[in-house]
C-alpha positions as CSV (number, residue, x, y, z in Angstrom):
1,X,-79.9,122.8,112.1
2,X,-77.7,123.1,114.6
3,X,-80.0,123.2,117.5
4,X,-80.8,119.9,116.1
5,X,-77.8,118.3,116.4
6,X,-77.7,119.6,119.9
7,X,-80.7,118.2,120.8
8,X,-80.0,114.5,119.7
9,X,-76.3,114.3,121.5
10,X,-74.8,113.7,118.3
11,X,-72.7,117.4,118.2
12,X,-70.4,115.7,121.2
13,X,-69.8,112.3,119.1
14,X,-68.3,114.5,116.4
15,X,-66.9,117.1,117.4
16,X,-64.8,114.6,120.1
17,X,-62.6,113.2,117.0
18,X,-62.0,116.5,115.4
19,X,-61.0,118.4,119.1
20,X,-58.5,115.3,119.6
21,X,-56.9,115.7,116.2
22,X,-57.0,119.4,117.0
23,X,-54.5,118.5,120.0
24,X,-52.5,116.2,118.5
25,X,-51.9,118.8,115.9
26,X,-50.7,121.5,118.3
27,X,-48.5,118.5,120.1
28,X,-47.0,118.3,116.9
29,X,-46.6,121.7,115.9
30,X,-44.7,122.4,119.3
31,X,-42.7,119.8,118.6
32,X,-41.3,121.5,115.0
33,X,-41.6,124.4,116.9
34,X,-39.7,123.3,119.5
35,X,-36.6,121.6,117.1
36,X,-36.5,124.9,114.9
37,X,-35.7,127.0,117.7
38,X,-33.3,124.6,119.6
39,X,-31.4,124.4,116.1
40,X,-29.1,127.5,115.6
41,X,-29.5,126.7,111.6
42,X,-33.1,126.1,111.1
43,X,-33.9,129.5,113.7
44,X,-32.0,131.9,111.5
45,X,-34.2,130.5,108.7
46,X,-37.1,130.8,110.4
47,X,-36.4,134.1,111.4
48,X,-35.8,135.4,107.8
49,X,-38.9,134.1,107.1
50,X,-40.7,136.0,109.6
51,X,-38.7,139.0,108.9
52,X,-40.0,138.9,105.0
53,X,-43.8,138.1,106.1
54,X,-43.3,140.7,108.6
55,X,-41.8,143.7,106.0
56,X,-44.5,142.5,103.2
57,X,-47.3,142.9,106.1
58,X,-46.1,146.3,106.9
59,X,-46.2,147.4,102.8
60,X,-49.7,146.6,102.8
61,X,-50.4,148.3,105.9
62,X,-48.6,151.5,104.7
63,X,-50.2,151.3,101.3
64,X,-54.0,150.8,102.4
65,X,-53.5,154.0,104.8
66,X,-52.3,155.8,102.2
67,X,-55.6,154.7,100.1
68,X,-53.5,152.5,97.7
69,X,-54.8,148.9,97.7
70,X,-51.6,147.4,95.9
71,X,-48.4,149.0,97.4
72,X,-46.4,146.4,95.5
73,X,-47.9,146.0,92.0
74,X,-47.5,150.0,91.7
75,X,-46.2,152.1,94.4
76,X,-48.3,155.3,92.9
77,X,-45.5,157.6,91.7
78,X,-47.8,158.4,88.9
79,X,-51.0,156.9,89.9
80,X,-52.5,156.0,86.4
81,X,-53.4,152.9,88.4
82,X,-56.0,154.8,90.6
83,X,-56.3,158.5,90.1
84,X,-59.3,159.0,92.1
85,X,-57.8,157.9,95.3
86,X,-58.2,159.0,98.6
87,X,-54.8,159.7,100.1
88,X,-53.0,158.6,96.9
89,X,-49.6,159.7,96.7
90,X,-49.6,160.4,92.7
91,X,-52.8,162.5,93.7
92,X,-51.2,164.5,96.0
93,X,-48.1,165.3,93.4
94,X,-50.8,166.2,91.0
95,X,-52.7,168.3,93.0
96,X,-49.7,170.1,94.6
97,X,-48.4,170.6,90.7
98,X,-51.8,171.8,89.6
99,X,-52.8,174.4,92.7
């Protein structure tokens, strides 16, 4: 299907709309961009935000090493949750108690 659209010229005729609203949406964006970061008020907002993104990325990072798919819904002291788990913490506790 696509080869098709290739063929009869029509792929350039509409892709040329989107790819120029595609620009004038990253004009814009630098723009906001651009006015948060000038503004001492608006950057320390935006920088908590990141922060917060930044922390709840690094959770889920340190919970799906650890074999735990939901580090925030149940950090595993237990592990009724999952107690098959590779890497589980709650597995570890129970196999340390057992052995």
């Amino acid at each position: 299907m696509f080869l098709a659209l290739a063929d009869t010229g029509t792929t350039t005729s509409t892709l040329a709309p989107i790819i120029t609203a595609m620009g004038s949406l990253v004009e814009v964006l630098g723009e906001v961009w651009n006015v948060m970061t000038s503004n001492p008020l608006l950057l320390v907002f935006l920088a908590a935000s990141l922060f917060g993104v930044g922390i709840r990325i690094f959770r889920k990072v340190k919970g799906a090493a650890r074999g735990c798919a939901d580090e925030e819904a149940h950090p595993c002291p237990g592990c009724a949750a999952h107690p098959g788990a590779v890497g589980c913490p709650g597995l570890r506790q129970r196999l340390r108690e057992s052995g």
